[in-house]
C-alpha positions in Angstrom: 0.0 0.0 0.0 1.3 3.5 -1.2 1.4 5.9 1.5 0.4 9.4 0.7 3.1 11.2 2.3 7.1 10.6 3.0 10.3 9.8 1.2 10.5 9.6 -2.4 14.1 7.0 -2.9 14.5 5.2 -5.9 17.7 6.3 -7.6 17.6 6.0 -11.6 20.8 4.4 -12.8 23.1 6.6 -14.5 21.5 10.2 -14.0 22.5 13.2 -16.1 22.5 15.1 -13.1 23.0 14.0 -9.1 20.1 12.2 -7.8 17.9 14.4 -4.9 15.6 12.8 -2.6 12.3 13.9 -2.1 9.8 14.5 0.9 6.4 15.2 0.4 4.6 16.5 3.3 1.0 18.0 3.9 1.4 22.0 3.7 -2.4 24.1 3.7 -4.0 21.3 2.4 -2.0 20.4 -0.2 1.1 18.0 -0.8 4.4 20.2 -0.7 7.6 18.5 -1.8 10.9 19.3 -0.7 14.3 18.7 -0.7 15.9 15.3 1.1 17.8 15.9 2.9 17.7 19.2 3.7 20.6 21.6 1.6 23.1 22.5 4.3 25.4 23.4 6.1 26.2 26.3 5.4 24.6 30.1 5.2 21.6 30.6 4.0 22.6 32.0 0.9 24.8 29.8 0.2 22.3 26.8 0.6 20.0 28.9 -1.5 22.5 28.4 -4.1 23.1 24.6 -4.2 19.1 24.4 -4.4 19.5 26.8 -7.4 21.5 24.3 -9.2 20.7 20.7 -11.9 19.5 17.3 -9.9 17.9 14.3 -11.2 14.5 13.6 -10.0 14.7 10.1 -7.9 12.0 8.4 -10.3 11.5 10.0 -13.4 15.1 10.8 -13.5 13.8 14.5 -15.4 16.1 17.4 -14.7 15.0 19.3 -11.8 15.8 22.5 -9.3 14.5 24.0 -5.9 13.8 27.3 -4.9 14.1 28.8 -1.3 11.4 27.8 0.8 8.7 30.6 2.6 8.9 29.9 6.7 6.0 28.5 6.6 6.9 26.0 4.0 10.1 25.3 5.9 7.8 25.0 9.1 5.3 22.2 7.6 8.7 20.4 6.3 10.1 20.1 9.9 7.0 19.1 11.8 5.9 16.3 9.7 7.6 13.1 11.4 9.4 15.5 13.2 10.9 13.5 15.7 12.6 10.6 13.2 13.6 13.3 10.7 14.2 17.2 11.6 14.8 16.9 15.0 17.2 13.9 14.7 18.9 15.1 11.8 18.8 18.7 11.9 17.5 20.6 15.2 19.7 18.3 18.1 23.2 18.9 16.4 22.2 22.3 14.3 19.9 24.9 13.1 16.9 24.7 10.8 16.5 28.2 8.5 13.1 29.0 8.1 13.4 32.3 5.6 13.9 35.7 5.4 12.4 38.5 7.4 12.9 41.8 8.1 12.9 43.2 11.3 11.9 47.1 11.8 11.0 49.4 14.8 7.6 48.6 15.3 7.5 44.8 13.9 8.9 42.0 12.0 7.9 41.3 8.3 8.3 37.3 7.0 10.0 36.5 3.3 10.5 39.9 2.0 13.8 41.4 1.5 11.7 44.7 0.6 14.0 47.6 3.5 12.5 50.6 1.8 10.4 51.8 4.7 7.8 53.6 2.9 7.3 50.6 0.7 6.8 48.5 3.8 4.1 50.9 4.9 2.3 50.3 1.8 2.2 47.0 2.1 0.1 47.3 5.5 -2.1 49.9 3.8 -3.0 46.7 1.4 -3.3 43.8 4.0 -5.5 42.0 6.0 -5.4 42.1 10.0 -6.4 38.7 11.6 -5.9 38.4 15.0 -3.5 41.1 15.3 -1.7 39.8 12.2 -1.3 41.8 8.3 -1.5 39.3 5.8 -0.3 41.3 2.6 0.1 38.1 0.3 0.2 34.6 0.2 3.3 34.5 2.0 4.2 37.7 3.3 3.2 39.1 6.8 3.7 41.3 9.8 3.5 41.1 13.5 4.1 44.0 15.6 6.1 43.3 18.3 3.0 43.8 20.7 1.7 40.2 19.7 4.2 38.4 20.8 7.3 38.7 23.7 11.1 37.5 23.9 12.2 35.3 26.4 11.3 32.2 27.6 7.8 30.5 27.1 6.6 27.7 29.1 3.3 27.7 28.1 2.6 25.4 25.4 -0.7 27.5 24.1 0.8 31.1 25.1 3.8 30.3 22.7 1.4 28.5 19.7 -0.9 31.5 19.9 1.8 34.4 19.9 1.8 36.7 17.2 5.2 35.4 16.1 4.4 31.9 15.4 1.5 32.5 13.9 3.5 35.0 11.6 6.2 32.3 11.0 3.5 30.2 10.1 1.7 32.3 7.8 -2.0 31.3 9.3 -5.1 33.3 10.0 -6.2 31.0 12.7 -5.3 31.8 16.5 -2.9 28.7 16.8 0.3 27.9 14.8 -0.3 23.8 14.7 3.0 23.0 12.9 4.9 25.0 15.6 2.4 23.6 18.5 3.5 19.8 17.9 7.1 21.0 17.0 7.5 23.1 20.2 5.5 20.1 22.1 6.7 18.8 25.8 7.0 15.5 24.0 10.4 17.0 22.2 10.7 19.9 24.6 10.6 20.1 28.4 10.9 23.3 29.3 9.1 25.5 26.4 10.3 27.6 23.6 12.9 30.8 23.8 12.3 33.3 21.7 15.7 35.4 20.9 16.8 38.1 18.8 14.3 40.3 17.8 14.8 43.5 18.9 13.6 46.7 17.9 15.9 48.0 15.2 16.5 52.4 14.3 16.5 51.2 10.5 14.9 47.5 8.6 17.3 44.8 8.9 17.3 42.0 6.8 17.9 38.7 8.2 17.2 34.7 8.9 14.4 33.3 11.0 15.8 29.7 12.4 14.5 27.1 14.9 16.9 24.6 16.5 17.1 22.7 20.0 18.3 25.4 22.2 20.6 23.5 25.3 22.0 26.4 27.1 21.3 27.4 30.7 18.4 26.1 31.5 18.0 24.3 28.5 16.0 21.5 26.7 13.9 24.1 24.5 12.7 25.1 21.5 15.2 27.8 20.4 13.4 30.9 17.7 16.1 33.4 16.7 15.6 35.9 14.4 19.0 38.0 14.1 21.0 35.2 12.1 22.1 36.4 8.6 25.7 35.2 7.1 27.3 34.1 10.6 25.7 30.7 11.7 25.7 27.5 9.3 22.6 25.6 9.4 20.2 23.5 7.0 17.6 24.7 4.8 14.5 22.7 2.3 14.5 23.3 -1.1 10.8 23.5 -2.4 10.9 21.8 -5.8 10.8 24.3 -8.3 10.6 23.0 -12.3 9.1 19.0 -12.1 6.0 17.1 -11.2 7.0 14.6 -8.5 4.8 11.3 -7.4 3.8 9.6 -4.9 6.4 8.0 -2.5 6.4 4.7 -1.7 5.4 3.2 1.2 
C-alpha cells in the first residue's frame, strides 16, 4: 500500500545530473515537496545556491531544481515526522533556517527582503489584519512586536498562539499547529525561547531559524531571528521546475 506522504528513494541508474531525494509532506492542504535531505550546512545564501543548481529527480530521473522555501513552508517540512527526521537530523546537532524577514522598529515582516520603509508601509495599507496579524500576500506578513514577547515560554498555548508563530506560520487561525507539535513537551521540556528580535533604528534584513536550544536552563525550543551570514545551518528546497509522485510506502 502506497502511503500518501514521506520519502520519495529510488535512484535511476546513471543520472544526467545527481540524484535528490524527495519529501512530500501535507502544507495548507495540499502536498508540498521538498528537498531530502535538507541543503546545508552552510549560510543561507549559500544553501540557497546549491538548491538553485541541476539534480535528477529520484523516479523519473527529469532534470530538476529547488527554490528557497517561505517559513511556513520550511515550518510544515520540519514538523511532519518531526521527531525521526528534523529533530534527529537537523535541530539536536544544528539549526533549521526558516526564511527571510525583516525586522523594523515597530514589527517584523516574513519572506521579503523589501527595507525601503515607505514601501513597507504600503504593504500594510494593502493587507488584511487577523488576530493582530497583516497578511499582505500569500506568503508575506507582519506582526508587531506587541503580539508576541522574547524570552522564555513555558506555556505550550501562550507560545502557539503568539503573534510570532503565527507569523512564522503564515496562518489566519489563533494557533500555529505546525509550531504547537514541533515546540510540544513531547520534544521539549521546558518550552520555547524566543531570541533576537529586537527593535531596530533602521529595517534589517535577516534569517528566522529554529533549533534545540541547550543552554542554561535548557531542553527548549530555540526561535532566533537575528541570524544572517554568521551561523551554518540546513535549509528545504521546495521543488521548483518537475512534477513529483507519490512515495512509496
Amino acid at each position: 500500500m502506497e502511503t500518501e506522504y514521506g520519502i520519495i528513494k529510488q535512484p535511476r541508474p546513471q543520472p544526467q545530473y545527481p540524484v535528490r531525494e524527495l519529501l512530500v509532506v501535507p502544507h495548507k492542504g495540499e502536498k508540498l515537496q521538498v528537498s531530502y535531505p535538507a541543503f546545508g550546512q552552510g549560510y543561507f545564501k549559500n544553501n540557497i545556491a546549491e538548491m538553485q543548481k541541476f539534480y535528477s529527480h529520484p523516479i523519473t530521473g527529469e532534470r530538476i531544481s529547488f527554490r528557497e522555501p517561505t517559513t511556513s513552508e520550511s515550518i510544515s517540512a520540519a514538523a511532519w515526522n518531526f521527531k525521526e527526521l528534523a529533530k534527529r537530523e537537523i535541530f539536536d546537532p544544528r539549526w533549521l533556517q526558516l526564511g527571510y524577514l525583516v525586522r523594523t522598529q515597530d514589527g517584523v515582516f516574513t519572506n521579503t527582503k523589501e527595507r525601503d520603509e515607505k514601501v513597507l508601509k504600503s504593504y500594510l495599507d494593502k493587507a488584511e489584519k487577523v488576530n493582530g496579524i497583516y497578511f499582505i500576500d500569500d506568503k508575506t506578513a507582519y506582526a508587531p512586536y506587541e503580539t508576541f514577547k522574547q524570552g522564555i515560554y513555558e506555556n505550550l498555548d501562550e507560545f502557539a498562539e503568539c503573534g510570532l508563530a503565527r507569523l512564522l506560520e503564515h496562518t489566519k487561525e489563533k494557533t500555529a499547529k505546525n509550531l504547537r507539535e514541533i515546540a510540544s513537551p513531547k520534544f521539549y521540556k521546558n518550552g520555547v525561547n524566543i531570541l533576537g528580535f529586537d527593535s531596530v533604528k533602521e529595517p534589517i534584513l535577516s534569517v528566522a531559524r529554529l533549533g534545540s536550544y541547550r543552554h542554561i536552563g535548557g531542553d527548549r525550543l530555540g526561535v532566533y531571528g537575528n541570524d544572517w551570514n554568521d551561523t551554518n545551518g540546513y535549509a528545504f528546497g521546495v521543488l521548483d521546475g518537475a512534477e513529483g509522485t507519490t512515495p512509496k510506502k
